[in-house]
C-alpha positions as CSV (number, residue, x, y, z in Angstrom):
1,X,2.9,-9.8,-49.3
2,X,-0.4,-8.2,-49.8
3,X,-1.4,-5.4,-52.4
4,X,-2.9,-2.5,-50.6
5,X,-5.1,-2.6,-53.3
6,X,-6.3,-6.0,-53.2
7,X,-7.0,-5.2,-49.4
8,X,-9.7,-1.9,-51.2
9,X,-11.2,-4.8,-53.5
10,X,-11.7,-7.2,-50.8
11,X,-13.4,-4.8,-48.6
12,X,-15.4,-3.2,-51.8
13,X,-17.0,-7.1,-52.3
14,X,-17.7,-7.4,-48.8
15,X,-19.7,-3.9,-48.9
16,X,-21.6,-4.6,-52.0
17,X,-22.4,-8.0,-50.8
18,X,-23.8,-6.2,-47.6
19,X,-25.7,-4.0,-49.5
20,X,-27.3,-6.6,-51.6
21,X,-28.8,-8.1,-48.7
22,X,-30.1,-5.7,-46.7
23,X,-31.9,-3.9,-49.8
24,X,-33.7,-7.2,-50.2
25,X,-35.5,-6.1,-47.0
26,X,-38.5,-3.9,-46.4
27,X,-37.3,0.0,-46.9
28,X,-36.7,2.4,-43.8
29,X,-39.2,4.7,-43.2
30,X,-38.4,8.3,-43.7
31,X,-38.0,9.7,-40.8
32,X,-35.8,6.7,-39.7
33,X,-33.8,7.6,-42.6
34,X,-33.0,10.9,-41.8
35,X,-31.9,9.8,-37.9
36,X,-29.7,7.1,-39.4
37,X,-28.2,10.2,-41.8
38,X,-28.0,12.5,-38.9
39,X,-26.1,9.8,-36.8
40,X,-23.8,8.8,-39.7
41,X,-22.8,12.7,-39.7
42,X,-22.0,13.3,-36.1
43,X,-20.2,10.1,-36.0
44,X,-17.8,11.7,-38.3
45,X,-17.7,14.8,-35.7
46,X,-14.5,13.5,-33.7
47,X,-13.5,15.7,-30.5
48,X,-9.9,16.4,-30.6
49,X,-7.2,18.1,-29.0
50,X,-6.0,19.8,-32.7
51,X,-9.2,22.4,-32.7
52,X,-12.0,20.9,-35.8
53,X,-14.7,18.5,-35.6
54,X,-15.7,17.9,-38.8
55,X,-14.9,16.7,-42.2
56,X,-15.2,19.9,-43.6
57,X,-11.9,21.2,-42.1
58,X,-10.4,18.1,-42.6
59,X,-10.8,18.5,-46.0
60,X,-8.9,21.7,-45.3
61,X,-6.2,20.0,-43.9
62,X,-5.2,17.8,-46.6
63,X,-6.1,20.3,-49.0
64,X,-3.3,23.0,-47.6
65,X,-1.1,19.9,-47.3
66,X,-1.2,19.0,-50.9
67,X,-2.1,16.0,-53.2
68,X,-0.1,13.0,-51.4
69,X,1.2,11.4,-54.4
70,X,1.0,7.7,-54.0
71,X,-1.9,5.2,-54.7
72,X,-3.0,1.8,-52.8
73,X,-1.9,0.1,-56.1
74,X,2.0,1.8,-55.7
75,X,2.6,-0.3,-52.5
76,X,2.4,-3.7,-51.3
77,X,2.5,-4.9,-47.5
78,X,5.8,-6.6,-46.2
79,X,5.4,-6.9,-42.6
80,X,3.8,-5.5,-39.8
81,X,6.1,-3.8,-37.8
82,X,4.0,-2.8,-34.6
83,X,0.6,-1.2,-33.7
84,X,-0.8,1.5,-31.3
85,X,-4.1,1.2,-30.0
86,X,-6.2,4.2,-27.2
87,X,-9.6,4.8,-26.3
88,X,-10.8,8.0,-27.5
89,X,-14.0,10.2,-27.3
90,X,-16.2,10.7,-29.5
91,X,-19.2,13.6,-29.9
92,X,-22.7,12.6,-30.9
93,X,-25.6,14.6,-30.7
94,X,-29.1,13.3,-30.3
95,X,-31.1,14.7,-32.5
96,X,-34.3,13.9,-30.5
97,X,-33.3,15.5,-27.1
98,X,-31.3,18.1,-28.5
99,X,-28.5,17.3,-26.4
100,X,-24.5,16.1,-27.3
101,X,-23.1,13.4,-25.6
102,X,-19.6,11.6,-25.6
103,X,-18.9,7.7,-26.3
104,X,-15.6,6.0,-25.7
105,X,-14.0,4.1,-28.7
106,X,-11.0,2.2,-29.3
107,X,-8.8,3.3,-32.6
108,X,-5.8,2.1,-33.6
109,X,-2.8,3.3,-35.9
110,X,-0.6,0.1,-37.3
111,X,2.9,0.3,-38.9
112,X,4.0,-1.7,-42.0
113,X,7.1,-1.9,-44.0
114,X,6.3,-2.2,-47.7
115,X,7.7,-1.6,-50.7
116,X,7.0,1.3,-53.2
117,X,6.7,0.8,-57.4
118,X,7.1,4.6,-59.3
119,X,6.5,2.1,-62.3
120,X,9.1,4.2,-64.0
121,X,11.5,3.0,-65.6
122,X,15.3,2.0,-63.9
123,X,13.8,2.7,-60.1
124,X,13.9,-0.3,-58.1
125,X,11.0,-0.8,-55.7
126,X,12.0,0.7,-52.6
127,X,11.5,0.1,-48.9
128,X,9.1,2.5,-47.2
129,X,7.2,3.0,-43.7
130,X,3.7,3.2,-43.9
131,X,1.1,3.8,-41.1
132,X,-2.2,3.1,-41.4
133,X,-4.7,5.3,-39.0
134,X,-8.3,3.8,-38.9
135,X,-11.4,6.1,-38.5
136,X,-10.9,6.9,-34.8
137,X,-7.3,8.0,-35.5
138,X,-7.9,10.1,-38.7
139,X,-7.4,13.5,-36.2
140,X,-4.0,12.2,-35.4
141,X,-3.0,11.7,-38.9
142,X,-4.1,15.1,-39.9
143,X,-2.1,16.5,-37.2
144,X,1.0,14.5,-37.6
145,X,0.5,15.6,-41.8
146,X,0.7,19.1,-41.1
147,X,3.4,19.3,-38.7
148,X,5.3,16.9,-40.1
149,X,4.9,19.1,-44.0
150,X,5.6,22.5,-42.0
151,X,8.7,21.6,-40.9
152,X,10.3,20.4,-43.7
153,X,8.8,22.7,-46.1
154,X,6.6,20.6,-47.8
155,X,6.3,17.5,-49.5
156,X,9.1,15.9,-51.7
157,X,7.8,15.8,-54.8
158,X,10.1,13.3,-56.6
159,X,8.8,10.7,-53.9
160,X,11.2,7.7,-55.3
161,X,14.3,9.9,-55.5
162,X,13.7,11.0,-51.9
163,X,13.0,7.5,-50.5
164,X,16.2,6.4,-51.7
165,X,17.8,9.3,-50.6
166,X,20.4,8.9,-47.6
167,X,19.5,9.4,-44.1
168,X,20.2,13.0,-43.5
169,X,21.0,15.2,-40.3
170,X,19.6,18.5,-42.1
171,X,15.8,17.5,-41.0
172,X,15.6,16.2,-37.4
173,X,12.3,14.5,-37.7
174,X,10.9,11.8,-39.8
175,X,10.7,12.5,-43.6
176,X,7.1,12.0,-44.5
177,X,6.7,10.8,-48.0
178,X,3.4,11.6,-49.0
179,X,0.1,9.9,-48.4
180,X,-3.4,8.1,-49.7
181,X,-6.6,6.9,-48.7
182,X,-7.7,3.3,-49.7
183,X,-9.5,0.3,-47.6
184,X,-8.3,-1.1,-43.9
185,X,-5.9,-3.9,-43.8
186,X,-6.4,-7.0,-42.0
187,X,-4.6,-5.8,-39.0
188,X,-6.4,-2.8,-38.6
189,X,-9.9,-4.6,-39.0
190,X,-9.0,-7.0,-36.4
191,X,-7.9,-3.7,-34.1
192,X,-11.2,-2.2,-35.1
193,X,-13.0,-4.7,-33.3
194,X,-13.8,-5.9,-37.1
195,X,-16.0,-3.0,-37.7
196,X,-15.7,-1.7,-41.3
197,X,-15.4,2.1,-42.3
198,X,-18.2,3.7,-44.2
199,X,-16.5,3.7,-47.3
200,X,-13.9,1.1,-48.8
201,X,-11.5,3.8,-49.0
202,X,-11.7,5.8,-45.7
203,X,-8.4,5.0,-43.9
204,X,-5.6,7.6,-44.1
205,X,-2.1,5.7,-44.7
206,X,0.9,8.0,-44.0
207,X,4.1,7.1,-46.5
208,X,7.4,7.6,-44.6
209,X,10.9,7.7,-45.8
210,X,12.4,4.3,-44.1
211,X,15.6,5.0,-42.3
212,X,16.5,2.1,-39.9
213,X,16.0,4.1,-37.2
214,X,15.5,2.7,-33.8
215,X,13.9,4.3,-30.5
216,X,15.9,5.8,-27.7
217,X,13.6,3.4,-25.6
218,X,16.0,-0.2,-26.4
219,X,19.3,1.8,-26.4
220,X,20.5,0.9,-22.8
221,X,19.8,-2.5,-23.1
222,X,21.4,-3.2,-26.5
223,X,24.4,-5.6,-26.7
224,X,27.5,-3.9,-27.7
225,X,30.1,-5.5,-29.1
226,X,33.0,-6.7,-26.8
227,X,36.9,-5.1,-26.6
228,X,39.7,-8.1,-26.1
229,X,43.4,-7.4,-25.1
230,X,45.8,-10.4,-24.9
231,X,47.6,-7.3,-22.3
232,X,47.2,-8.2,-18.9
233,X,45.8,-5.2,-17.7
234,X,43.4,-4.8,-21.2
235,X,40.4,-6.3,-19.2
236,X,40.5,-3.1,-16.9
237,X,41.1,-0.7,-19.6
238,X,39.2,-1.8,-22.5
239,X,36.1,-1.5,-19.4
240,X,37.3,2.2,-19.3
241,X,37.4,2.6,-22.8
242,X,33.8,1.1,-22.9
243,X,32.5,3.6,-20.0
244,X,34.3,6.5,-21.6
245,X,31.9,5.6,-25.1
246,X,29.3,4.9,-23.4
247,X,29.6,8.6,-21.9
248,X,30.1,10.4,-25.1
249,X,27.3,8.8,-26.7
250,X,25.0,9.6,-23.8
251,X,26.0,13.0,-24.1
252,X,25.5,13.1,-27.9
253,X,22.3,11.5,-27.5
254,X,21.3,14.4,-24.9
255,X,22.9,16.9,-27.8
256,X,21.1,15.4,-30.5
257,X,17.8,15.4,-28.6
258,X,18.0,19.1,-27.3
259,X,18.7,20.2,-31.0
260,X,16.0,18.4,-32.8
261,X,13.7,20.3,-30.1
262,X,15.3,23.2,-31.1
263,X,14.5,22.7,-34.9
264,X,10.6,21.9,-33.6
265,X,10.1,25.3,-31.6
266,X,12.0,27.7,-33.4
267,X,9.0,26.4,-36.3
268,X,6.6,27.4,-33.4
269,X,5.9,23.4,-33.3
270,X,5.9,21.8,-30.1
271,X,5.7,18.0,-29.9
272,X,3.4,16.8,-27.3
273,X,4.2,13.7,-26.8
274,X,8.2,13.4,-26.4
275,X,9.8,10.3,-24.6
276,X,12.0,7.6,-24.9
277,X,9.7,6.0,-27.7
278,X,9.5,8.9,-30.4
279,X,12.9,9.3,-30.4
280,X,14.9,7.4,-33.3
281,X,18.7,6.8,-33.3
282,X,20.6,5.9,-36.6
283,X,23.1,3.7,-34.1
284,X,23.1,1.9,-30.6
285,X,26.9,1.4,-30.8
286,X,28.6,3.7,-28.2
287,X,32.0,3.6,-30.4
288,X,29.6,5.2,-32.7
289,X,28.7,8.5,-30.9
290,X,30.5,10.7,-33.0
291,X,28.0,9.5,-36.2
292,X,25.2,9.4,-34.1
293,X,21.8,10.9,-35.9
294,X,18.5,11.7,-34.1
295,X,15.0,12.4,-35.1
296,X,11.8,12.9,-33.6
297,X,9.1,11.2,-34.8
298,X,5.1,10.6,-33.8
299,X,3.9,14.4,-34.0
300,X,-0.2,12.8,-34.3
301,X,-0.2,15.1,-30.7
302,X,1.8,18.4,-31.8
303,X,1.0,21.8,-31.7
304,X,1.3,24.6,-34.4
305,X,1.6,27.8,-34.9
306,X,2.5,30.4,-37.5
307,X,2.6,33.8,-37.1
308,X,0.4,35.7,-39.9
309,X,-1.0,32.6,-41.3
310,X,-4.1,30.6,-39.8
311,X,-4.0,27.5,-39.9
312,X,-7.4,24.6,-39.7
313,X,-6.0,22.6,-37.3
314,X,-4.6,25.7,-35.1
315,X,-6.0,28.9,-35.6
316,X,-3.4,31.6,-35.1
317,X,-3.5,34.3,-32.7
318,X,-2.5,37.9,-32.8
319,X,0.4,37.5,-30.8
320,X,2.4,34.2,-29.0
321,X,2.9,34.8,-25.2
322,X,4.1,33.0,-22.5
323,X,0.5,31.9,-21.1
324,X,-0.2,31.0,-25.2
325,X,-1.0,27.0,-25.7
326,X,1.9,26.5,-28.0
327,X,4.6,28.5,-25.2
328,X,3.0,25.9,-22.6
329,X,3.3,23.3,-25.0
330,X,7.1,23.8,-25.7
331,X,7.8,24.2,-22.1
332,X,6.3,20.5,-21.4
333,X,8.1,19.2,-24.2
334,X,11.6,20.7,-22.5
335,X,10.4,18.7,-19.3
336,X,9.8,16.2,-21.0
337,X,13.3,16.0,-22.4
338,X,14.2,16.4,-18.7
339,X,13.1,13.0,-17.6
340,X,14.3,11.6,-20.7
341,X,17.3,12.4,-20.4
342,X,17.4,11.6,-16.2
343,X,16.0,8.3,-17.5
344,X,18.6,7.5,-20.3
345,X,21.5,8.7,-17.6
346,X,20.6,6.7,-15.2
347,X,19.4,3.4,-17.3
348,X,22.7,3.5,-19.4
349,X,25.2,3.9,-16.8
350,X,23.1,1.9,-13.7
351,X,25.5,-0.9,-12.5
352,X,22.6,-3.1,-13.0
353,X,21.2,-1.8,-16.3
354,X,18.0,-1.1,-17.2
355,X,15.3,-2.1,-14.9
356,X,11.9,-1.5,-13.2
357,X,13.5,0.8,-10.5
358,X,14.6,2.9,-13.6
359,X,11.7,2.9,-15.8
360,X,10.2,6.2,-16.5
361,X,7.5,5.7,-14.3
362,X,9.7,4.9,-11.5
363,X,11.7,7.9,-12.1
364,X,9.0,10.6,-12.5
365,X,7.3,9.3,-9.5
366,X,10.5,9.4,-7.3
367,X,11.4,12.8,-8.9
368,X,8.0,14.0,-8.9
369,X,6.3,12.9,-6.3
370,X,8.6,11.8,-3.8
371,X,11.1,14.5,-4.0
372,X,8.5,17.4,-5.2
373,X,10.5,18.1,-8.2
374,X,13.8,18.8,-5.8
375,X,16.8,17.9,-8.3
376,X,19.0,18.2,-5.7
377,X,17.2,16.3,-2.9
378,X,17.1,13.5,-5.6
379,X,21.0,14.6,-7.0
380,X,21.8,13.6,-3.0
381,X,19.9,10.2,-3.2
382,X,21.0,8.8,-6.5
383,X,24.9,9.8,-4.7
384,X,23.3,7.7,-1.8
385,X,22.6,4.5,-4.0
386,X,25.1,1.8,-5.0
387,X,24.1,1.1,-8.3
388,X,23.6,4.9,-9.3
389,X,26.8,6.3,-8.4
390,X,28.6,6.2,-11.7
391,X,25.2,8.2,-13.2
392,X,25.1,10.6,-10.2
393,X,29.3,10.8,-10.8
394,X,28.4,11.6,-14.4
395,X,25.9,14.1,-14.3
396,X,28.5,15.8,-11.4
397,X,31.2,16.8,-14.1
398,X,31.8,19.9,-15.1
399,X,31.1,21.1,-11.5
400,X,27.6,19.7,-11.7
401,X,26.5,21.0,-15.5
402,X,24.2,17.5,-16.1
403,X,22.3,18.4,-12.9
404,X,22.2,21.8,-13.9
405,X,20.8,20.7,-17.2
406,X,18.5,18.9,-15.7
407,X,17.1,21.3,-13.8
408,X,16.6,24.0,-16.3
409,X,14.6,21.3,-18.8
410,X,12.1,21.0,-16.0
411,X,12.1,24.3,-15.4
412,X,11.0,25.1,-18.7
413,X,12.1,28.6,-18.5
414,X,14.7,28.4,-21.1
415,X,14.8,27.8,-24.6
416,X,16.1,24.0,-26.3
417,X,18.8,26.2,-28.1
418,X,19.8,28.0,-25.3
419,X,20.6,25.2,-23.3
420,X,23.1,23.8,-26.5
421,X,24.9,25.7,-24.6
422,X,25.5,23.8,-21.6
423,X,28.8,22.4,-20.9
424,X,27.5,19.2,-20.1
425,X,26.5,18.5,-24.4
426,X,28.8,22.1,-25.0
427,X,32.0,19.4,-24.9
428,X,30.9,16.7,-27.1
């Protein structure tokens, strides 16, 4: 285990050590200096799809969110949990031709567990999530911060009290903790190509509350446990019994997806990047369903808006219509619950499970591109294939109110709380 801080203090040694050297060498000249400071400041200029390029309103950011309350020294590294690496653009400007250009580079955010010290006195160290988001990624963090803080109100200030709290169904999206700047761990360096930030303490770390939670995205192929009859006929109906929870959870899982959406946009927040992956369940057992909790998490691609108050990242407008960013936004997030839940029908209830013909890619292409978005052209093939009829079957109950549901997520047209009421998740 590895002391965030001791990760600052390496880094710190290594940049003083760097600095030692090259000021043995013959000084820049001055006009060399100021290109150097004029391309160290539009490196920092990051294009983004949350509406600032500088530092300055980053700064503004983290200011309206608040101090983040926790300090490299407070944690220490457990284990790395998983990383998340894209290429993204970057604006430079050349100060000689006057002209702005774009590069591509490759940024990275990596998730730890670790555990937090208050350092007060009968508080346990606690396990937390932590997510560290190198330079590239720093937009990301700052958008997943803010929408993350507006809808739950702000952040807990009693941050030991609320880690240890219990896992809640009152806020349908990850609790974030707090946060703090310090150095790049080992993990990230490697991720960043081993290039080292500009200052020992320029990574953003996210603190999350750590719930156990597991994505939607290994539900259908989890083991559940097995149901054994001495009975003669309990074989056949502890495999009913097992379809029967298999169906209630699904549906709960649809329920639980369609309110935390809900939650999201009546806070003018639209995700931006739902799917199987950012979807957490507290439970893969289908006996389960009826204590079923789900969250949404990874908002570094959200939208935000709120009426009256401007905010850095998303500058309000006047008034929020239809053809409005955050109404389009919303509407792809309810087709995007569309095909997740097509995809987690059809995965969880195929006769031969999860596989490559029921991937999401598969799907969207079959729905979207071979059937033109027709629900019911592809409603008649999935009744036309063996090992989707108990899915298709499904979805037909309630004189067709899965299909229907289906449809009206990709249509976009209504709301996420509207459709609560569809029989289909009405009857869970």
């Amino acid at each position: 285990m590895i002391l965030l801080s001791q990760e600052a203090d390496r880094l710190r040694r290594a940049s003083s050590e760097q600095d030692a050297t090259s000021s043995l060498g013959e000084r820049p000249k001055e006009g060399a200096d100021r290109l150097q400071e004029r391309e160290e400041a539009t490196q920092q200029a990051q294009s983004s799809p949350f509406g600032y390029e500088s530092k300055v309103q980053e700064a503004a950011v983290l200011a309206e969110v608040g101090e983040g309350g926790f300090g490299a020294q407070d944690l220490e590294l457990i284990q790395q949990l998983g990383a998340l690496s894209w290429v993204t653009e970057v604006a430079r400007e050349d100060p000689l031709q006057l002209s702005r250009n774009t590069v591509q580079e490759q940024t990275a955010v990596v998730a730890f567990t670790a555990l937090y010290y208050s350092g007060l006195p009968f508080q346990e160290p606690v396990t937390v999530l932590l997510k560290e988001y190198l330079p590239g990624a720093r937009s990301v963090a700052c958008n997943e911060m803010q929408a993350l803080v507006h809808l739950a109100g702000g952040l807990p200030d009693r941050k030991w009290h609320a880690a240890t709290a219990p896992v809640s169904r009152d806020l349908p999206v990850v609790p974030l903790l707090g946060y703090f700047m310090a150095g790049q761990s080992e993990a990230g360096a490697a991720m960043n190509s081993g290039r080292q930030p500009k200052s020992t303490e320029d990574v953003l770390w996210l603190v999350y509350k750590f719930e156990r939670l597991q994505p939607l995205s290994y539900y259908a192929a989890a083991d559940q446990p097995q149901q054994k009859s001495a009975l003669p006929w309990g074989a056949k109906a502890g495999k009913e019994q097992a379809l029967a929870d298999r169906c209630r959870m699904v549906r709960s899982i649809c329920k639980g997806v369609l309110e935390a959406l809900a939650y999201c946009h009546s806070r003018s927040v639209a995700h931006g990047s739902l799917g199987p992956g950012s979807i957490l369940l507290n439970t893969f057992r289908d006996q389960q369903a009826r204590e079923l909790i789900v969250k949404l998490d990874n908002f570094g691609f959200a939208q935000l808006h709120r009426a009256g108050v401007p905010s850095p990242l998303f500058p309000s407008p006047q008034s929020l219509d239809p053809d409005h960013p955050l109404s389009l936004a919303q509407k792809e997030d309810l087709k995007a619950a569309g095909l997740t839940l097509l995809e987690t029908v059809i995965c969880s209830l195929a006769e031969g499970g999860p596989s490559a013909a029921t991937s999401s890619d598969a799907l969207q292409r079959l729905l979207c591109d071979v059937f033109q978005m027709d629900v019911q052209a592809f409603r008649r093939h999935c009744n036309q294939e063996p090992d989707w009829s108990t899915p298709a079957i499904f979805l037909d109950e309630f004189d067709g109110a899965g299909w229907a549901l289906v449809m009206e997520l990709l249509k976009g047209e209504k709301s996420a709380q509207e459709l609560l009421a569809n029989e289909f998740v009405l009857t869970v």
